[in-house]
N, C-alpha and C positions, 0 to 999 in steps of 0.2 A: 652205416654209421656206428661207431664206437659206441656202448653203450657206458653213461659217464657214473661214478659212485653213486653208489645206492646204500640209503641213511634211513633206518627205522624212524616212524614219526607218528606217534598216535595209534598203534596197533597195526601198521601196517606199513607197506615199503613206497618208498617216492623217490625222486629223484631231486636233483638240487637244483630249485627254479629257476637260476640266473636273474639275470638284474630286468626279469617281465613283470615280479612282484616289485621291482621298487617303480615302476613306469606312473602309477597313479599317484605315489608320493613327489615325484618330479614336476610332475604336470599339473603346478601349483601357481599361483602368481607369486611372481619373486623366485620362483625353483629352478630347479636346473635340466628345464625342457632345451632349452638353445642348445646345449653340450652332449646330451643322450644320443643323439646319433652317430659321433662319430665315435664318441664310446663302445656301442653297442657292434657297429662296422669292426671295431679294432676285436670284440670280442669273438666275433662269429669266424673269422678263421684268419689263417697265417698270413701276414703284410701282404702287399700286393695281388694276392688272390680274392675276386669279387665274390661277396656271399653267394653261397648255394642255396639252395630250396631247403636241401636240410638244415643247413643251418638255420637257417630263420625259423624252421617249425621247430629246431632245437631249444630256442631262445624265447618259443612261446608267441606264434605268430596272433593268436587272435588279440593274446593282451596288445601288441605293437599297433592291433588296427584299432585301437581305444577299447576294445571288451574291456566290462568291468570285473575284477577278479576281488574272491572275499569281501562280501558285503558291499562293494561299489555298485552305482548303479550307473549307466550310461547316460539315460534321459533325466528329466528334472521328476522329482516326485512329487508328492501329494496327490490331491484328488479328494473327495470324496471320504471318508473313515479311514485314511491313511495314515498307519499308527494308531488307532485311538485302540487296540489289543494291548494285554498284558501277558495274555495266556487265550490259548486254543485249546477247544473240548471238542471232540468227535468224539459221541452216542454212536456206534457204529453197528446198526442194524444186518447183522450177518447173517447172509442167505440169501438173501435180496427180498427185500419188503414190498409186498403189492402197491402201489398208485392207487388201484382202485378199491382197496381195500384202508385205505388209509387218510391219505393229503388230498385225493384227485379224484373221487367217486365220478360215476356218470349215471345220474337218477333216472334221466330219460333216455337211454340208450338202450337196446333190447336185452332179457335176463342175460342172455348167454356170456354177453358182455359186462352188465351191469351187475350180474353177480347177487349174493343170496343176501348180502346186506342192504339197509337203508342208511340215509345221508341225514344229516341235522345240520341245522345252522350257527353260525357262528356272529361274534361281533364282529364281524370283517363281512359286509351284504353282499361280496363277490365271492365270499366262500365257505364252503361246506365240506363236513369232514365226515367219515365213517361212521356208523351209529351208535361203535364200541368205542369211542376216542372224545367222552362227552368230557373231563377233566379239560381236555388239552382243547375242545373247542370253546371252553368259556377262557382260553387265556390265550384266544388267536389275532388281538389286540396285543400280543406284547411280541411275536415273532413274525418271521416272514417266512412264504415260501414259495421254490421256485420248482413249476410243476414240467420243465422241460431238461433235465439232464437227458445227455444220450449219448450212447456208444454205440458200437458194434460188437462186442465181444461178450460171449453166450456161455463162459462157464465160469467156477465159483473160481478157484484159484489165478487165471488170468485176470480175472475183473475184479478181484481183490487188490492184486498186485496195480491194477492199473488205479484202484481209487485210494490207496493207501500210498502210492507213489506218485502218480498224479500223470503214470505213461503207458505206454500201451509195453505187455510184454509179449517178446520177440516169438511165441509161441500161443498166439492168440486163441482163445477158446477153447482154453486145456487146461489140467490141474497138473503143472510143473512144479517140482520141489524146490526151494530157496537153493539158490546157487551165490558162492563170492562176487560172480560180474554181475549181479540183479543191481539197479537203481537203489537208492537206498530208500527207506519211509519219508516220509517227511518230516518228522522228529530229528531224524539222523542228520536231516540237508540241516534244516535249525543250526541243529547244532555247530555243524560244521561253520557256519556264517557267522551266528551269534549265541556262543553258548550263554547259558544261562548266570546270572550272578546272584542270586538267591539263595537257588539250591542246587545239590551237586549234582543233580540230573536236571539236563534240559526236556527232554522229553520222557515219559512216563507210559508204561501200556498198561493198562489193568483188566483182570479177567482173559488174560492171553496163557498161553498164545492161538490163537485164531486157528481153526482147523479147517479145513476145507478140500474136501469135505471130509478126512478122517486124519491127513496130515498137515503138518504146519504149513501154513500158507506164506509163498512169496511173497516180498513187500514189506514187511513189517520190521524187516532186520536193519542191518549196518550195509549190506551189500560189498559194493566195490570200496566204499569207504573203510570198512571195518569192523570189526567185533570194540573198537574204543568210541566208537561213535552212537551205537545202538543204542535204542530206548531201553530204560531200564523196563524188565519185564515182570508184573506181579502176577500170579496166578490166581488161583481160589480166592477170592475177599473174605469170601467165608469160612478162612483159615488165617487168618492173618495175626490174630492173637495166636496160631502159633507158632508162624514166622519170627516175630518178637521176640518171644521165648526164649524159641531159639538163637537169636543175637545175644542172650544174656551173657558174658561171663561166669563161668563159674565161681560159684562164693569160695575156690579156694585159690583163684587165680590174681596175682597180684598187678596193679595198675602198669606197672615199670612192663608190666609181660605184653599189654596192648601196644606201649611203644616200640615193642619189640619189631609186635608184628608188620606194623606201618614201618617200620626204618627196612625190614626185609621187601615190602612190599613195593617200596620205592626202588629199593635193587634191580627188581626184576629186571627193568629195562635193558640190562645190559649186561646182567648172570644169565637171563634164562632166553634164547634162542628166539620162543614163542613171545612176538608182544602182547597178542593177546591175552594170552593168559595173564600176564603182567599188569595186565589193566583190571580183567577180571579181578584179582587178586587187591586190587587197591579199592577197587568197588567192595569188596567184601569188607574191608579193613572200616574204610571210609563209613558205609551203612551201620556197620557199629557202632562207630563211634560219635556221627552226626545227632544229637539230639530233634534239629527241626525234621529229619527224616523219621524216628521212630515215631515224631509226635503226629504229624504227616498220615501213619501208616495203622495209626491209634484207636481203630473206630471206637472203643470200648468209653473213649472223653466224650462222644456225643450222645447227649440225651437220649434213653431208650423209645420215646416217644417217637422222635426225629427219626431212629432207626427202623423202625417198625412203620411211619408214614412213606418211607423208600421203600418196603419192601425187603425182609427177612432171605431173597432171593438173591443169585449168584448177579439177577439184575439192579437188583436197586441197591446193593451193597455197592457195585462197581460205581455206579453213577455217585454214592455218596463219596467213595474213597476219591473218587473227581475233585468235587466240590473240594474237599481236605487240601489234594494237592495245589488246586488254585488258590487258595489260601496261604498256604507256603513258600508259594512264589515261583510253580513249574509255567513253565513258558505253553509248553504243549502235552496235552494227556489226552488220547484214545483209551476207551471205556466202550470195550466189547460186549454190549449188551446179551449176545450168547456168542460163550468160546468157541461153540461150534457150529458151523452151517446147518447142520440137519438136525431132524429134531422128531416127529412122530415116528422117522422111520428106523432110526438108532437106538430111541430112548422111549419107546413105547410108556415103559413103567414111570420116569421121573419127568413132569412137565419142566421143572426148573432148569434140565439140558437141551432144550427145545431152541432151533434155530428159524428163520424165517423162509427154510428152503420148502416151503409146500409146495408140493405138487396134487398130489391126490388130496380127498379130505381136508383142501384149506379150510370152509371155514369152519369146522367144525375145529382144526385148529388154530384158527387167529378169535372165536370167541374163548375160545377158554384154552390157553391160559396166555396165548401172546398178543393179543390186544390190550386185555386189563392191566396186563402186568408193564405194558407198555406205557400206557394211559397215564397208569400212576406214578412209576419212575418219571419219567420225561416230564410231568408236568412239576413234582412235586421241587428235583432238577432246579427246572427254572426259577420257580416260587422262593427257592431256597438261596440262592443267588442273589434275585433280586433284592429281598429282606433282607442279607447282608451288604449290599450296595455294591456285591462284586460285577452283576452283570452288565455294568455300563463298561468294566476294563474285559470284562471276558466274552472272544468269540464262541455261540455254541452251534455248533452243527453236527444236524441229526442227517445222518445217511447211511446208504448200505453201498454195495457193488452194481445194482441192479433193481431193474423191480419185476412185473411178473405179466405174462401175455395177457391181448387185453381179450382174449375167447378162453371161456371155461372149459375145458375138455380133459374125459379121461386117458391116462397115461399107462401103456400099458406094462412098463419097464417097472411100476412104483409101486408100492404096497397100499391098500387104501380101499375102499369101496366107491368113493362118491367123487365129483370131478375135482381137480384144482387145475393150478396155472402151472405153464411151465417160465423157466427163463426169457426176459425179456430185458434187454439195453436201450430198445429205441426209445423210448421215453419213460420216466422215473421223476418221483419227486424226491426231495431235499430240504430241509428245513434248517434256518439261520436263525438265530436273536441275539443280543445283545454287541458290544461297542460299536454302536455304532449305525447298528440296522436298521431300515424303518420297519418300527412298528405296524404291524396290520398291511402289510405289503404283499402281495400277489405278483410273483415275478413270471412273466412267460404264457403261453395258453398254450394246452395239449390239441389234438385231434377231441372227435367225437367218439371215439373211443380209449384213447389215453396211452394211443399205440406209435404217435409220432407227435414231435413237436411241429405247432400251428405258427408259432412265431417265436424269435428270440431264444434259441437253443444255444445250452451251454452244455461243455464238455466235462468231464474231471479236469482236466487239463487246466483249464477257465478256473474250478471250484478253488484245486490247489492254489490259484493264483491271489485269486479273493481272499482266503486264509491269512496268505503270508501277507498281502496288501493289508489287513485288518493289523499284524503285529509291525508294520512299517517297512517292509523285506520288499521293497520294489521287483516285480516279477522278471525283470531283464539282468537282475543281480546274478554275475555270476561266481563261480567259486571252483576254487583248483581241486582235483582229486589225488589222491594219492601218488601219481604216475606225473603230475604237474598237466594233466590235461583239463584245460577250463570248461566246467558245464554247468549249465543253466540253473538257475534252482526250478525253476518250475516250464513248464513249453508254454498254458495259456495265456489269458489275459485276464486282469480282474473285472467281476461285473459289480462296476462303482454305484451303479441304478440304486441298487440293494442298499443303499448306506444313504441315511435321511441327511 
């Protein structure tokens, strides 16, 4: 088959959809479904000759079987906290966060298992939570969580890609570099469906980008879709006053010179080869010039009180710069709790690069410093939300890629003296609160050891679904790619239970 014009479109190449995007606009009452077919016959090939396979898959066979393309969805929506999101927070615990160090202790289970910590109670009489985690267990009456996540897949970069994407990648249980054909994040899909009208990012990463375990992690980009679709990415929070800064204009540079550079910047598309760059280039323009972005990006406006109750760290700084962007109006912000997986065995000397990847020596390092530091972010987070009445429109979900086996043993590949855990997907916890979630809810039961789900096991797959269900994104919506091939936004199913 002829390959037909190829038209740049958003930083990347596609093809020209045919009349598959207008099939949902037809398929109206009063529209013009009775006539589309023999339109569509005249278009697929030369008089007299009966369409081919090709043609039809040219023409966009899934839209013709009803698939929903851009934001359509096939089945009727609602449900359960369908829509009641305005914006999506992923705290995104990187390394993978122990169960039984955290959400899912087991007190009576033998040490080896149960580990060098004790459990304390909570306002919720079905649950108990770590003995480092006493903030976040007096406010277990305002969130929910679900102690049965579970995958397959055993290392940091795969199971990144898969919880940041919401799919398995094509080289499971491996640390593969970000490739153009990766899936995109889910900020990017967002976007792709329903970009934002707020602000000029729909999704937002902060404290990225995510390493795993020393380079950047698949999943978090634009993928197949593109470098114009990607989350914008902030680095250090605790540099950001001189990101700003840097945006200034110089005081000898005159206004007419900024219109300059947006009127070039708008050119690109069709002076310069590279779209992406061209997108780049208007992001750059754009972030100057938007005041709710500088103000957005401002930590210096909040109270130093506020600042210092988050935490002075590259954690509680990111989780504040969260809070800022929901306030703005981002649809979705990931807030990489540590930019990087690893953490005693990198960064020996600075606790504040510390990731959740212990092996050796857990808990000597989940008491000090990623527990507390944990503790008081995540809760203060919530508290901070709630008290501005944002948390009834904002999803907040705390997760990592994984969590951590449920037998203590020494490893002998890792630096350390005393046992930890290694990687473990079969079962993991998750934590949800607000639009929508029931409060004080316990989703799921683990094993007797917290090593497989006992009942009612969700996937990432499910989680992604739940997310985009919370912001109204029906999980069977699907959306054209660049190449005009329709994919899914997400593979699970939402778990509505979770939504009071």
């Amino acid at each position: 088959m002829a390959a037909g014009p190829v038209r740049r479109h958003n930083g990347g190449e596609h093809r020209p959809p045919g009349l598959c995007h207008q099939m949902t606009r037809w398929h109206r009452p009063g529209g013009l479904c009775r006539f589309w077919m023999p339109r569509l016959v005249a278009q697929l090939g030369p008089a007299g000759r009966p369409p081919s396979r090709r043609d039809w898959l040219r023409l966009g066979l899934p839209a013709l079987l009803g698939l929903p393309t851009l934001g359509r969805a096939a089945t009727p929506t609602g449900g359960p906290g369908f829509g009641r999101a305005k914006s999506v927070v992923v705290l995104f615990t990187s390394g993978g966060q122990s169960q039984l160090e955290s959400w899912d202790p087991k007190p009576h289970a033998p040490e080896e298992v149960r580990g060098a910590f004790g459990s304390i109670p909570t306002k919720v009489p079905s649950l108990r939570l770590c003995e480092h985690l006493p903030k976040l267990a007096a406010l277990a009456d305002k969130y929910a969580v679900v102690k049965t996540m579970t995958h397959d897949d055993l290392d940091h970069g795969s199971a990144c890609y898969l919880a940041l994407t919401g799919r398995h990648h094509p080289r499971k249980s491996s640390n593969p570099p970000p490739r153009p054909t990766d899936f995109p994040a889910l900020g990017a899909v967002l976007k792709r469906v329903r970009p934002a009208k707020l602000f000029p990012h729909t999704a937002v990463h902060v404290n990225g980008p995510l390493l795993a375990p020393r380079e950047e992690s698949p999943g978090q980009f634009g993928g197949f879709l593109g470098r114009a679709f990607e989350p914008f990415e902030v680095g250090n929070p605790l540099e950001l006053d001189r990101l700003l800064a840097g945006l200034d204009l110089p005081a000898d540079v005159p206004p007419d010179r900024l219109a300059d550079r947006r009127k070039l910047a708008g050119g690109l598309d069709t002076r310069v080869p590279d779209a992406d760059f061209a997108g780049l280039a208007r992001q750059a323009v754009e972030l100057m010039n938007t005041p709710v972005v500088r103000s957005a990006f401002d930590l210096d406006r909040e109270p130093q009180k506020l600042r210092d109750r988050y935490g002075r760290d590259r954690c509680g700084q990111a989780a504040l710069t969260a809070r800022r962007l929901v306030e703005a109006g981002v649809p979705w912000v990931t807030a990489f709790l540590a930019h990087g997986i690893r953490g005693q065995d990198d960064h020996p000397e600075d606790p504040d690069e510390y990731g959740w990847d212990t092996h050796n020596d857990i808990f000597e390092t989940l008491k000090d410093p990623l527990l507390p530091s944990f503790d008081r972010t995540v809760s203060v987070f919530l508290e901070d939300l709630g008290q501005r009445g944002l948390l009834k429109e904002t999803l907040v979900c705390v997760m990592g890629e994984f969590g951590r086996a449920p037998l203590v043993a020494k490893e002998k590949n890792f630096v350390g003296t005393t046992p930890g855990r290694k990687h473990w997907g079969g079962c993991y916890s998750v934590v949800l609160a607000g639009a929508g979630v029931a409060p004080g809810a316990v989703y799921g039961r683990s094993d007797a050891r917290a090593a497989y789900p006992a009942e009612n096991p969700v996937t990432p797959g499910d989680l992604a679904a739940t997310l985009f269900h919370a912001l109204g994104v029906p999980a069977d919506t699907h959306y054209d790619d660049l190449t005009s091939r329709p994919q899914r936004v997400v593979t699970g199913q939402p778990v509505t239970k979770l939504f009071g």
